[in-house]
C-alpha positions as CSV (number, residue, x, y, z in Angstrom):
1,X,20.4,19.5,-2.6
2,X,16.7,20.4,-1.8
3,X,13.5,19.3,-3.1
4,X,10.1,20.7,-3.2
5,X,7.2,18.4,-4.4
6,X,3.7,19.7,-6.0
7,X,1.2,17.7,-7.0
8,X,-1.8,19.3,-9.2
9,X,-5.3,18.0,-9.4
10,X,-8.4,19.4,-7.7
11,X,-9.0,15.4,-6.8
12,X,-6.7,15.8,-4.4
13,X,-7.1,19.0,-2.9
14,X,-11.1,17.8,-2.1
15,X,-9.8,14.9,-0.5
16,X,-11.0,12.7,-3.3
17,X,-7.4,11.0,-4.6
18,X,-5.2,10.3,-1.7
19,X,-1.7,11.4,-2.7
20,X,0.7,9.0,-2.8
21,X,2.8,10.6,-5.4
22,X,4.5,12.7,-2.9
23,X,4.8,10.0,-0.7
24,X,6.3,8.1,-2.6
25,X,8.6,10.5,-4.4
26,X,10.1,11.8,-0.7
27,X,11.2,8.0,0.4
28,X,13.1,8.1,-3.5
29,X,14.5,11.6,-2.4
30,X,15.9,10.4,1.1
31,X,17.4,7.4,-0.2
32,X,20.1,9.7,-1.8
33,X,20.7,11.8,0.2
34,X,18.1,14.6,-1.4
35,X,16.6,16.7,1.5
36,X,12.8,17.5,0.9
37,X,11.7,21.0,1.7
38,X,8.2,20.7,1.2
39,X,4.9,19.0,-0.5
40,X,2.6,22.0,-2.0
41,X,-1.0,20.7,-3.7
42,X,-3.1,22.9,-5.7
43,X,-6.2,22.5,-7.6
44,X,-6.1,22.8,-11.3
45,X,-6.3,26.4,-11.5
46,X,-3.6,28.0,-13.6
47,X,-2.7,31.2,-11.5
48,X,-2.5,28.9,-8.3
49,X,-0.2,26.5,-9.7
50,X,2.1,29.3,-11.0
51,X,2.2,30.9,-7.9
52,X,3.3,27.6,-6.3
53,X,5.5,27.2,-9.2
54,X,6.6,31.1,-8.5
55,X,7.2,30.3,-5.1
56,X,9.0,27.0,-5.1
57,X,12.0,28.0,-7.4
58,X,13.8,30.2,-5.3
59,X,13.8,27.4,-2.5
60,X,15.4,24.1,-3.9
61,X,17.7,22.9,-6.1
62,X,14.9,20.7,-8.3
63,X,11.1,21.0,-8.2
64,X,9.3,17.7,-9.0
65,X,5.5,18.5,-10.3
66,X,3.3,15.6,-10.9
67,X,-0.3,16.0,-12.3
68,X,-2.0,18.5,-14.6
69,X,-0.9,17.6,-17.9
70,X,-3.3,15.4,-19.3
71,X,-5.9,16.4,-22.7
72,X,-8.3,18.1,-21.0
73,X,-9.3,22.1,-20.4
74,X,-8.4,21.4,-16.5
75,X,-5.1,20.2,-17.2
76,X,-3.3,23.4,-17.0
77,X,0.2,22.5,-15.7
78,X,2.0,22.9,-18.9
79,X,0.5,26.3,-19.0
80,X,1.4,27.8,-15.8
81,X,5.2,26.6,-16.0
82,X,5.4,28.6,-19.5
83,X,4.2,31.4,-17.7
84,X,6.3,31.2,-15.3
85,X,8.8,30.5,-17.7
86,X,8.1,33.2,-19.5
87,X,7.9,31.0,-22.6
88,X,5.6,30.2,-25.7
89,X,4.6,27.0,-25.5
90,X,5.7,24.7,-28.9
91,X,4.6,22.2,-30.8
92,X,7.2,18.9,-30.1
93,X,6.6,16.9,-33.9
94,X,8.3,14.0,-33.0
95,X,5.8,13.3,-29.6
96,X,2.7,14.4,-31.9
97,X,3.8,11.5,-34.4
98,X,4.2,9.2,-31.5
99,X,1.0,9.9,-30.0
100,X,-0.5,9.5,-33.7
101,X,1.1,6.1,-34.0
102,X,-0.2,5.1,-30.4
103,X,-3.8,6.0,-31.7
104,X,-3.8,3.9,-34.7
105,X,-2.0,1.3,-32.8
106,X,-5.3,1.1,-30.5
107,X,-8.1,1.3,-33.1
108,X,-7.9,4.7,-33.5
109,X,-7.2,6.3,-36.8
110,X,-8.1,9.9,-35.9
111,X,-6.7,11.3,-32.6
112,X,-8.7,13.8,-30.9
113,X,-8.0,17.1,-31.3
114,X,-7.7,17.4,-27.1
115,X,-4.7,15.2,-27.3
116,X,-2.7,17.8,-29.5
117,X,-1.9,19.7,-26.0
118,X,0.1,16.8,-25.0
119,X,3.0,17.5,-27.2
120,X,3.0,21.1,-26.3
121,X,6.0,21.8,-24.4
122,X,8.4,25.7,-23.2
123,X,10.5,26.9,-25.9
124,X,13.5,25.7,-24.4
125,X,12.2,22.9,-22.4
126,X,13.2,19.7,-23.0
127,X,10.2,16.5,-23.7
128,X,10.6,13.6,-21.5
129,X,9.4,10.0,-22.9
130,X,6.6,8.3,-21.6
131,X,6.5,5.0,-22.4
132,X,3.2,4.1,-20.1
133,X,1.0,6.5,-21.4
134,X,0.2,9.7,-23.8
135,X,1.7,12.5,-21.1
136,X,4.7,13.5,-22.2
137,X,6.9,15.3,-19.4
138,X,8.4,18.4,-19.5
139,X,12.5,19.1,-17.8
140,X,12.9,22.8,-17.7
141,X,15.0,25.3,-15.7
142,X,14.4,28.1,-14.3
143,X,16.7,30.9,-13.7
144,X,16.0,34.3,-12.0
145,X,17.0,37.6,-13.5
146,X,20.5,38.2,-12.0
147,X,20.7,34.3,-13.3
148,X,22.6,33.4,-10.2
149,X,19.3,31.3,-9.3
150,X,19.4,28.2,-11.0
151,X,16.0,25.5,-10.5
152,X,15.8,22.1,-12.8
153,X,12.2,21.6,-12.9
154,X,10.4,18.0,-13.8
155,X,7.2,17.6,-14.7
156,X,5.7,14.4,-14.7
157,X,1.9,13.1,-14.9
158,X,-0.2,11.9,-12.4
159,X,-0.7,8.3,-12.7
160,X,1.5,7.4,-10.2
161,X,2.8,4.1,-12.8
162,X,3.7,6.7,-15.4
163,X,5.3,9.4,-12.8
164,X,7.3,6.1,-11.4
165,X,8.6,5.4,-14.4
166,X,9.9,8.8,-15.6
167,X,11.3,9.8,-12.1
168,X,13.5,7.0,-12.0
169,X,14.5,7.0,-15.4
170,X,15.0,10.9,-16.2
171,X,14.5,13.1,-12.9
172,X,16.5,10.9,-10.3
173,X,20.1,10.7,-12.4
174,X,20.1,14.3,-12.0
175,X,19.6,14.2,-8.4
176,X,22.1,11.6,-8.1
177,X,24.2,13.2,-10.2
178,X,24.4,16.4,-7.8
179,X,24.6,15.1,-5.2
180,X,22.7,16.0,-0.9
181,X,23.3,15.0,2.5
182,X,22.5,12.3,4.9
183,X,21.4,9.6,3.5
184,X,17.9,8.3,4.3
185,X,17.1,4.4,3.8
186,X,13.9,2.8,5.6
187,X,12.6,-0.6,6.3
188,X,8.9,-1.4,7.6
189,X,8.4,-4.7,9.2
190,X,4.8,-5.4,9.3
191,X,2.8,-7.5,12.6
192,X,-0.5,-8.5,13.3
193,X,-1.8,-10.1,16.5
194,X,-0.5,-7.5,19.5
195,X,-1.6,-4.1,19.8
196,X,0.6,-0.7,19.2
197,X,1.7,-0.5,22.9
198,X,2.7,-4.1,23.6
199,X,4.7,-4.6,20.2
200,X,6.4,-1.3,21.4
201,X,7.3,-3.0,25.0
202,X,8.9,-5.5,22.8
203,X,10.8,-3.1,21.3
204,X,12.1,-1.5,24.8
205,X,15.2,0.4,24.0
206,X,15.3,0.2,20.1
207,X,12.6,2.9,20.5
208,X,14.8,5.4,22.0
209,X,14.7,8.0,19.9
210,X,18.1,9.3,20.2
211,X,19.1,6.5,18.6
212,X,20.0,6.1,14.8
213,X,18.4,4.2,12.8
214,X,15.2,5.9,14.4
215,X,12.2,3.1,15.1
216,X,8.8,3.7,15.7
217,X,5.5,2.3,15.2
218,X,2.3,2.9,13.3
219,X,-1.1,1.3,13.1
220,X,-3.7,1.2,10.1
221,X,-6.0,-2.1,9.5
222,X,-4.9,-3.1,13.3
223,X,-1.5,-4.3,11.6
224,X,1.0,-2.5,13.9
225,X,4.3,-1.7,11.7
226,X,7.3,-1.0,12.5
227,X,9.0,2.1,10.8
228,X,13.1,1.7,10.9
229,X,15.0,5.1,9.3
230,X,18.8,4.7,9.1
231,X,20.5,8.3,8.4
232,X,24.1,8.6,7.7
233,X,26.8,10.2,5.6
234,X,27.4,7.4,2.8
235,X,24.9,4.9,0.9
236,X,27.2,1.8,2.5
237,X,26.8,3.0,6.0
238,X,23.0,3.5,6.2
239,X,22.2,0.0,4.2
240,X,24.7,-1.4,7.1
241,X,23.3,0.0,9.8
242,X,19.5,-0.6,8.6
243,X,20.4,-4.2,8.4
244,X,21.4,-4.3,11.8
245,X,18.5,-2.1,13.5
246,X,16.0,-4.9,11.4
247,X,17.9,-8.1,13.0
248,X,17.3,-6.8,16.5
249,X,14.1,-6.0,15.8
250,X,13.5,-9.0,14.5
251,X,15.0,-11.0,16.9
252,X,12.7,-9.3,19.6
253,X,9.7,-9.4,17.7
254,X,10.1,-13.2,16.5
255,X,7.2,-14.6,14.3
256,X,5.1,-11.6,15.3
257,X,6.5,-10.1,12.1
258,X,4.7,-11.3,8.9
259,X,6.1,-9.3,6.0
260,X,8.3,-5.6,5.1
261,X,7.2,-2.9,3.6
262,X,4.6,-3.4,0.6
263,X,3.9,-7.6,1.5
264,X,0.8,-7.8,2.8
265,X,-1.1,-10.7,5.0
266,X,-2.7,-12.4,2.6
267,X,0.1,-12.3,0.2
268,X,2.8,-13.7,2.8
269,X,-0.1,-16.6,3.2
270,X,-0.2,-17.1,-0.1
271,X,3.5,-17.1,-0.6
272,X,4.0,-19.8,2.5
273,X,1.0,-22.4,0.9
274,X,3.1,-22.1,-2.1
275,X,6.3,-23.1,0.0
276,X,4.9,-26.1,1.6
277,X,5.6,-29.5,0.5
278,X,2.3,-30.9,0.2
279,X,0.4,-27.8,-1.5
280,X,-2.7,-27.9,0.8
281,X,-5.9,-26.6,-0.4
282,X,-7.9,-23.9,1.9
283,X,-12.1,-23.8,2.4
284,X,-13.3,-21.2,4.2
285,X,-16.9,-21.1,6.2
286,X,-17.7,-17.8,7.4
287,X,-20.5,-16.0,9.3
288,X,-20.2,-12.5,10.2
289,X,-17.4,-12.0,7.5
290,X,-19.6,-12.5,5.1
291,X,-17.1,-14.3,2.6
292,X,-14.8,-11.4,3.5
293,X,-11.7,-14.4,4.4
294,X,-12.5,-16.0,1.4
295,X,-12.1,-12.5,-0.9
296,X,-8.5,-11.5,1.3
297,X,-7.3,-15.0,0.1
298,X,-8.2,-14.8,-3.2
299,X,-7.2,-11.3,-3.9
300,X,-3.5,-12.7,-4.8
301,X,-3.1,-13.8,-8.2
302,X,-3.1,-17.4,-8.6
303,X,-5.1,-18.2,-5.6
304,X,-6.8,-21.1,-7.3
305,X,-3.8,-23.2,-7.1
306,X,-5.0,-23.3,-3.3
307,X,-8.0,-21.6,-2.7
308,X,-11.2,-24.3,-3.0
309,X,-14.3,-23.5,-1.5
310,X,-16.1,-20.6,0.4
311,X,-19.0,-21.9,2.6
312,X,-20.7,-18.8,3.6
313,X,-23.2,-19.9,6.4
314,X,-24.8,-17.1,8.2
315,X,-28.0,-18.6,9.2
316,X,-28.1,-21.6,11.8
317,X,-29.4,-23.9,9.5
318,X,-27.2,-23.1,6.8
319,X,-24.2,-24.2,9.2
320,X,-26.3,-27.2,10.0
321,X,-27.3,-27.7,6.2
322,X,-24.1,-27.1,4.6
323,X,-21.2,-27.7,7.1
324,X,-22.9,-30.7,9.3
325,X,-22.5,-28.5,12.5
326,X,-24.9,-30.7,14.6
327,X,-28.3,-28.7,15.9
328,X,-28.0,-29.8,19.4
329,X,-24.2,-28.3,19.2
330,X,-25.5,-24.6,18.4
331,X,-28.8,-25.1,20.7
332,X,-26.6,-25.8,23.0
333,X,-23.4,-23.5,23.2
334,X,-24.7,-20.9,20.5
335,X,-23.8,-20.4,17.1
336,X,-20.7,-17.9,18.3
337,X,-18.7,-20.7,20.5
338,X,-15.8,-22.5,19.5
339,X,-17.4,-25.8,19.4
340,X,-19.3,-24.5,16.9
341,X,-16.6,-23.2,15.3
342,X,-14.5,-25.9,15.6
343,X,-17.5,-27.8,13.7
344,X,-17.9,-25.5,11.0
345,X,-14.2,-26.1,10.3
346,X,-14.2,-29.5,10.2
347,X,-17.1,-29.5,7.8
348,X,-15.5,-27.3,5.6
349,X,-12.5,-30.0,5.4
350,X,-14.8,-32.9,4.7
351,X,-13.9,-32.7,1.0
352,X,-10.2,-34.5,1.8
353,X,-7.2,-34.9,4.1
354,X,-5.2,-32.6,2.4
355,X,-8.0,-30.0,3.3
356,X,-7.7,-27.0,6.1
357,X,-11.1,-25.6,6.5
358,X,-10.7,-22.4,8.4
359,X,-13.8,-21.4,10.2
360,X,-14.9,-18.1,11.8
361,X,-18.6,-17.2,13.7
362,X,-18.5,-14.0,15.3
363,X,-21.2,-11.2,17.1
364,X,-19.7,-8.1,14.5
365,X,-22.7,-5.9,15.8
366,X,-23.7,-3.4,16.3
367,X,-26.6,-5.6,18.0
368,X,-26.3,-9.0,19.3
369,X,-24.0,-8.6,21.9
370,X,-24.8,-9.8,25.8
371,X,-23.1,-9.7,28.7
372,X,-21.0,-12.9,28.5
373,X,-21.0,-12.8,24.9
374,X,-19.8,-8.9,23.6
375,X,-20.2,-7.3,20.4
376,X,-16.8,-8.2,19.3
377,X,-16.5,-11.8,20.2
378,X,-15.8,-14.1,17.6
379,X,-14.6,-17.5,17.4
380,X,-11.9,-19.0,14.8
381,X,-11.3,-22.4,14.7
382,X,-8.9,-24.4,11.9
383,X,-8.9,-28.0,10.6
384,X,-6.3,-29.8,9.0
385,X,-5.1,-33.6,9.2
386,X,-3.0,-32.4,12.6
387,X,-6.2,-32.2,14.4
388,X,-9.0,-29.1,14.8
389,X,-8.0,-26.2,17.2
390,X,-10.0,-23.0,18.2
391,X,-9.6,-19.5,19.5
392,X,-12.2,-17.2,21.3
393,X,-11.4,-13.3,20.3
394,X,-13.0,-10.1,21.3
395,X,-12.2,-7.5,18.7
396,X,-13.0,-3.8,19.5
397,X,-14.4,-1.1,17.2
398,X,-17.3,-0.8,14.8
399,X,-19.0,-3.6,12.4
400,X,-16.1,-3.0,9.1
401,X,-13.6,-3.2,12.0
402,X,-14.4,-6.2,13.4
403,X,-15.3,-8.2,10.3
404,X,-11.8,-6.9,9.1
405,X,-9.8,-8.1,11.9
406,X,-11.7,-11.1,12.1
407,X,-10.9,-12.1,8.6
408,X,-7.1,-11.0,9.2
409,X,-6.7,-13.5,12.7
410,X,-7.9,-16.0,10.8
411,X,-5.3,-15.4,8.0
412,X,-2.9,-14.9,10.9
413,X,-3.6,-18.6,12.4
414,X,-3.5,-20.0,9.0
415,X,0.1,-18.7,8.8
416,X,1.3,-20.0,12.2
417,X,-0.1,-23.4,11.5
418,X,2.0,-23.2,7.9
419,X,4.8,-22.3,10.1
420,X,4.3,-25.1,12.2
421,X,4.4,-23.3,15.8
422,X,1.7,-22.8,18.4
423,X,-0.2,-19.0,18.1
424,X,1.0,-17.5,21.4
425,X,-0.4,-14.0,21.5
């Protein structure tokens, strides 16, 4: 079976709304088997998405269409598949009475008129539910006129929760159901710490790319992941030998890896304070983050079970005012050394033993640097009841990147000291 994938909007085709839907929707594809030809975006112009529609149905088996079929005069989706269809366009009563109800439900007795499109489906097309919003889909075929080409056609909204939703529940059974090739399952273990060409030498030979599963790296953030694809014949087969090609990678890579595919660093963090026996609670004291550690660690819900305090003390007197860091410490080392550091940690534990203050003071540029100390250079430090330890990094790239990975090392060394073993990179 084949698969073409168009996604409608003219967000996307300025560069406004990073697609994802397609993304997304080819991973689903290749996990049965379900080979994708292509991914077509067009604007929300009615002739150009029949054309695409026009031009897609005598390639694949399916054609999944997400986007285009909200209220409004640009959403013209429903449209162009009736004209392609060569349909009338109907009222559907029973999703107008539902989209009434879901009106009145929300404090709305009168629905717009706009909203009247949305239960406008092909003569001859079936409705598809959505139970996450007011869009309902459309599952259509198309046939051409010696009827010998046959093309099921799903089209599903935008919002990539509601296009979820209904491609699981109503467009994937069919696929399923008639079966592809190969199947395609994937695994991405996430690391943070080593750059893209020394996690690779780690990897040595798992990299060969005449191997199958197939494992290669990527880099976005400065978290270097690690892509695994396992093709084969049968579901059983590729799970087994995905599970395998993730153990050896694994076992090279060691506590380099912090999470798989959607966990992200300060989620696994999160996750690991929630593990620990003694629930410790985490203050921060920043400089040239800004706050920016304090905001990764509590972006995860429920982050005040362990998140206490943010010092953020940019100024020298500020660390001497707020943290205790002694004047004669930064007169003498500067405020970017790891005694400083190391100080500004330890004040940020003062409020109790079961305290980690995690410190960070850092030249983020793009002034400031000198020749012993670099734009880049930044010093983390961490304080707990084990004892205070510090690290001297130089980070490359521009001001955002710096602060980023700063913020992110810091996170890092957090999770090593929850792990209980020594930072070695």
């Amino acid at each position: 079976m084949r698969a073409i994938i168009l996604s409608v909007g003219d967000e996307l085709v300025l560069g406004q709304t990073v697609d994802t839907n397609s993304a997304w929707l080819s991973q689903q594809l290749a996990a049965v088997g379900c080979a994708v030809a292509g991914h077509l975006t067009v604007g929300d112009d009615q002739r150009a998405i029949e054309q695409a529609i026009e031009e897609s149905v005598g390639r694949c088996d399916v054609l999944l269409v997400s986007g285009g079929i909200g209220p409004t005069d640009d959403d013209l989706t429903r449209q162009a598949l009736a004209a392609v269809l060569r349909e009338p366009l109907e009222l559907n009563e029973k999703w107008l009475h539902r989209l009434e109800a879901f009106f009145r439900k929300v404090g709305r007795p009168t629905m717009s008129p706009l909203n009247r499109v949305q239960a406008m489906i092909p003569r001859g097309a079936a409705m598809i539910e959505n139970t996450a919003g007011t869009a309902a889909g459309i599952d259509a075929s198309y046939r051409s006129g010696d009827q010998k080409t046959v093309c099921r056609i799903y089209v599903m909204p935008g919002v990539p929760k509601e296009m979820k939703l209904m491609f699981q529940r109503d467009a994937l059974p069919h696929v399923q159901h008639a079966g592809g090739g190969a199947v395609i399952l994937s695994r991405i273990l996430h690391t943070f710490g080593l750059g893209e060409s020394l996690v690779a030498e780690k990897l040595g030979d798992l990299m060969d790319r005449r191997r199958n599963p197939i494992v290669g790296t990527t880099v976005s953030g400065g978290i270097v992941s690690v892509r695994i694809n396992a093709k084969f014949q049968t579901m059983e087969e590729a799970r087994r030998q995905l599970a395998d090609a993730e153990l050896m990678c694994r076992s090279v890579l060691g506590d380099l890896v912090f999470g798989q595919d959607d966990d992200t660093l300060p989620l696994v963090v999160a996750q690991q304070i929630d593990a620990s026996g003694d629930q410790p609670l985490i203050t921060t004291a920043e400089s040239c983050t800004g706050g920016l550690l304090a905001k990764m660690l509590t972006d995860v819900p429920g982050s005040s079970a362990y998140f206490d305090r943010g010092f953020v003390t940019y100024s020298n007197e500020a660390k001497t005012g707020m943290l205790g860091v002694p004047a004669e410490l930064i007169r003498q080392h500067g405020a970017v050394s790891e005694p400083v550091a190391l100080a500004m940690a330890e004040g940020a534990r003062a409020g109790g033993d079961n305290m980690i203050g995690i410190a960070i003071s850092g030249i983020a540029g793009p002034g400031g640097g000198t020749p012993s100390k670099p734009v880049g250079t930044v010093c983390i430090a961490l304080s707990s009841r084990d004892g205070t330890i510090g690290r001297t990094f130089i980070f490359p790239g521009d001001r955002e990147m710096i602060r980023d990975r700063s913020a992110k090392m810091a996170l890092t060394m957090l999770r090593f000291h929850l792990l209980g073993k020594e930072m070695s990179f």
